[in-house]
C-alpha positions as a LaTeX table, in Angstrom:
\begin{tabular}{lrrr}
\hline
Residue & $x$ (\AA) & $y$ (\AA) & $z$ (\AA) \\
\hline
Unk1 & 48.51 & $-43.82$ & $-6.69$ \\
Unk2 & 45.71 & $-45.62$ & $-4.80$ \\
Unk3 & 46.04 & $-47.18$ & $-1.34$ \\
Unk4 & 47.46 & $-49.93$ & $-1.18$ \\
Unk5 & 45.72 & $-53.38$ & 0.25 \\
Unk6 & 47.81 & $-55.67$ & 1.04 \\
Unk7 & 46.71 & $-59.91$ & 1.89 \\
Unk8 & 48.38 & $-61.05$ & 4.81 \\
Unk9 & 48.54 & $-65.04$ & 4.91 \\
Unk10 & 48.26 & $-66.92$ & 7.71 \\
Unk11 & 50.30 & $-69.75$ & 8.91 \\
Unk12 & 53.89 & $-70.46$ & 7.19 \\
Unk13 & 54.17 & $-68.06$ & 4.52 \\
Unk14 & 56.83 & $-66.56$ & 2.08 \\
Unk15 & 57.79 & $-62.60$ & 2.30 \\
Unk16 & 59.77 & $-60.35$ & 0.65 \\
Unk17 & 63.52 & $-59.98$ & 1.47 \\
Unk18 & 63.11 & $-56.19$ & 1.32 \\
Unk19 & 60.03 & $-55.06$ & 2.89 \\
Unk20 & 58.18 & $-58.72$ & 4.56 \\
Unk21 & 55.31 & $-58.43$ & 2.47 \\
Unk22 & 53.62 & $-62.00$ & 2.38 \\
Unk23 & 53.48 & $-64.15$ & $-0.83$ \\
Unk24 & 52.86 & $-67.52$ & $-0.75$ \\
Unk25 & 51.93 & $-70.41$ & 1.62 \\
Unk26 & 54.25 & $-73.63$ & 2.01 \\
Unk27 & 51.28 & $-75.60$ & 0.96 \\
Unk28 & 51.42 & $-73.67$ & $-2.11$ \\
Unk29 & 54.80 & $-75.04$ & $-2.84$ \\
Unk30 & 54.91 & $-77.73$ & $-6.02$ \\
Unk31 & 58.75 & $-77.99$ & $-6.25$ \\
Unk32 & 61.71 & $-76.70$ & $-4.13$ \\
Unk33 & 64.38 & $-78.61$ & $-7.49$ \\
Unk34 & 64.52 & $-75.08$ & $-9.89$ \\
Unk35 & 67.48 & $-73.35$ & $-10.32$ \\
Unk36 & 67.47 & $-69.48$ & $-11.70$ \\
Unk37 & 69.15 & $-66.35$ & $-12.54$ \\
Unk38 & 70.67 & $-65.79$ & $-9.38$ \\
Unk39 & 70.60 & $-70.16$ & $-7.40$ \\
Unk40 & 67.71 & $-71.76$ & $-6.21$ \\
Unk41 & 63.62 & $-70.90$ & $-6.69$ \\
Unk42 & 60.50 & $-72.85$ & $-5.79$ \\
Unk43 & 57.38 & $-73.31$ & $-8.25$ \\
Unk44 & 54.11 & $-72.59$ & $-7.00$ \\
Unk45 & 51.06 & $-72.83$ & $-7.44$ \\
Unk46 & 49.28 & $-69.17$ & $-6.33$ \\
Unk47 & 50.66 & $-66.29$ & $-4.95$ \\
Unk48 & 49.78 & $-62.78$ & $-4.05$ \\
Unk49 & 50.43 & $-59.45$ & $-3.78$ \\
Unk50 & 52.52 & $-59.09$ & $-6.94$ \\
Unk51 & 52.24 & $-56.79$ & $-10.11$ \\
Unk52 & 52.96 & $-58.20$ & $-13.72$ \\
Unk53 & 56.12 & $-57.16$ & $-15.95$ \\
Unk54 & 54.87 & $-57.48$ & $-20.04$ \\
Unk55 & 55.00 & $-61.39$ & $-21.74$ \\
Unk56 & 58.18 & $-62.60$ & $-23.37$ \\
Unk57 & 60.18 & $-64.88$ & $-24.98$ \\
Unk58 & 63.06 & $-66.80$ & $-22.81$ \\
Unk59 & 65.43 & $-69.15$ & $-23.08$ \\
Unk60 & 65.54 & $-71.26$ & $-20.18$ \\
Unk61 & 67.43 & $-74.51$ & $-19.22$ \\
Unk62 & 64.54 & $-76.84$ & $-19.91$ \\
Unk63 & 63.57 & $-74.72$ & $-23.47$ \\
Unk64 & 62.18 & $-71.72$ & $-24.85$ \\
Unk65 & 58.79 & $-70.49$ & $-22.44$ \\
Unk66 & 56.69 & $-67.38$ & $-22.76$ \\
Unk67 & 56.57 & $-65.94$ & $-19.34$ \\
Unk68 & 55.68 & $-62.73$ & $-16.97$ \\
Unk69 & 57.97 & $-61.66$ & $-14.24$ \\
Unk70 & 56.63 & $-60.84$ & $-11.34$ \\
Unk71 & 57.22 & $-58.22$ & $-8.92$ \\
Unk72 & 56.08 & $-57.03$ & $-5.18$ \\
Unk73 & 53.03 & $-54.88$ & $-5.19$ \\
Unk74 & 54.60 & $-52.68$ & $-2.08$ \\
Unk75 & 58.25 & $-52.27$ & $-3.12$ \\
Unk76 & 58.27 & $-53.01$ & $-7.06$ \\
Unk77 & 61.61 & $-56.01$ & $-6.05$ \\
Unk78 & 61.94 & $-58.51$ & $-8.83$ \\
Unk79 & 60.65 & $-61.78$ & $-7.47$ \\
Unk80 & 60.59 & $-64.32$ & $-10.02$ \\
Unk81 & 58.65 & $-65.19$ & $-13.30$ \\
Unk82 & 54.93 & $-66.59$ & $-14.04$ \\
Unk83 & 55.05 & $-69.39$ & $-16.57$ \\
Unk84 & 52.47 & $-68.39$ & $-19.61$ \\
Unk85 & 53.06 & $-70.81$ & $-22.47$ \\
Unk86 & 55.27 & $-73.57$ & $-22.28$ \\
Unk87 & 56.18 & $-75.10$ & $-25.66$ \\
Unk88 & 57.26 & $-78.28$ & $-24.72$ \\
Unk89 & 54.63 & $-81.22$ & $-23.93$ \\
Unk90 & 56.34 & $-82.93$ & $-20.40$ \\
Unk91 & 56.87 & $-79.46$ & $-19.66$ \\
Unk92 & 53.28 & $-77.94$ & $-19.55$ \\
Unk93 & 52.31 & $-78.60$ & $-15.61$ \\
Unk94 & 54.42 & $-75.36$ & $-15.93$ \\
Unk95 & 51.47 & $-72.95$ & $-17.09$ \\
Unk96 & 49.97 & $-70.71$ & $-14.86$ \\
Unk97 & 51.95 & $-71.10$ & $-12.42$ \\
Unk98 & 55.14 & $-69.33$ & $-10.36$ \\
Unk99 & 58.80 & $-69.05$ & $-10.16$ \\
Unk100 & 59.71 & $-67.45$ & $-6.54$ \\
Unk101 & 63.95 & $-66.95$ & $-6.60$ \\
Unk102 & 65.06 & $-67.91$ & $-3.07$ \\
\hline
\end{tabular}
């Protein structure tokens, strides 16, 4: 394996529980109202420093998406899901973007 380079935001961020390694900005927050696996998660609109699981189907409350979970680059944690395809119409401001699990 490679070294590893790491982005380090600046200004209110969010880490990993495990190992602090930065993710996302509070600007970068589009909704703190989702509920997951394991209680509440916020949408967002980028993040870094994560590695991609392989595309699937899941059933979620709100339908059946295709999505990517998403993992930390430094420790390999779970963190959440990326949103690939999103079958329903009202639903589609999903795409692209990311489920963080608080």
């Amino acid at each position: 394996m490679g070294r590893l380079f790491l982005i380090n935001l600046e200004g209110d961020f969010y880490s990993c529980k495990h190992c602090r390694t930065h993710f996302a900005l509070e600007d970068d927050v589009i909704s703190r109202s989702f509920i997951c696996r394991h209680g509440m998660a916020h949408l967002f609109d980028k993040v870094v420093n994560v590695t991609f699981g392989e595309k699937e189907e899941r059933m979620m409350l709100s339908g059946l998406k295709t999505v990517v979970d998403i993992f930390c680059v430094a420790c390999g944690s779970i963190l959440g899901w990326r949103y690939e395809v999103v079958h329903e119409q009202n639903q589609k401001y999903k795409e692209g973007k990311f489920i963080l699990e608080m």
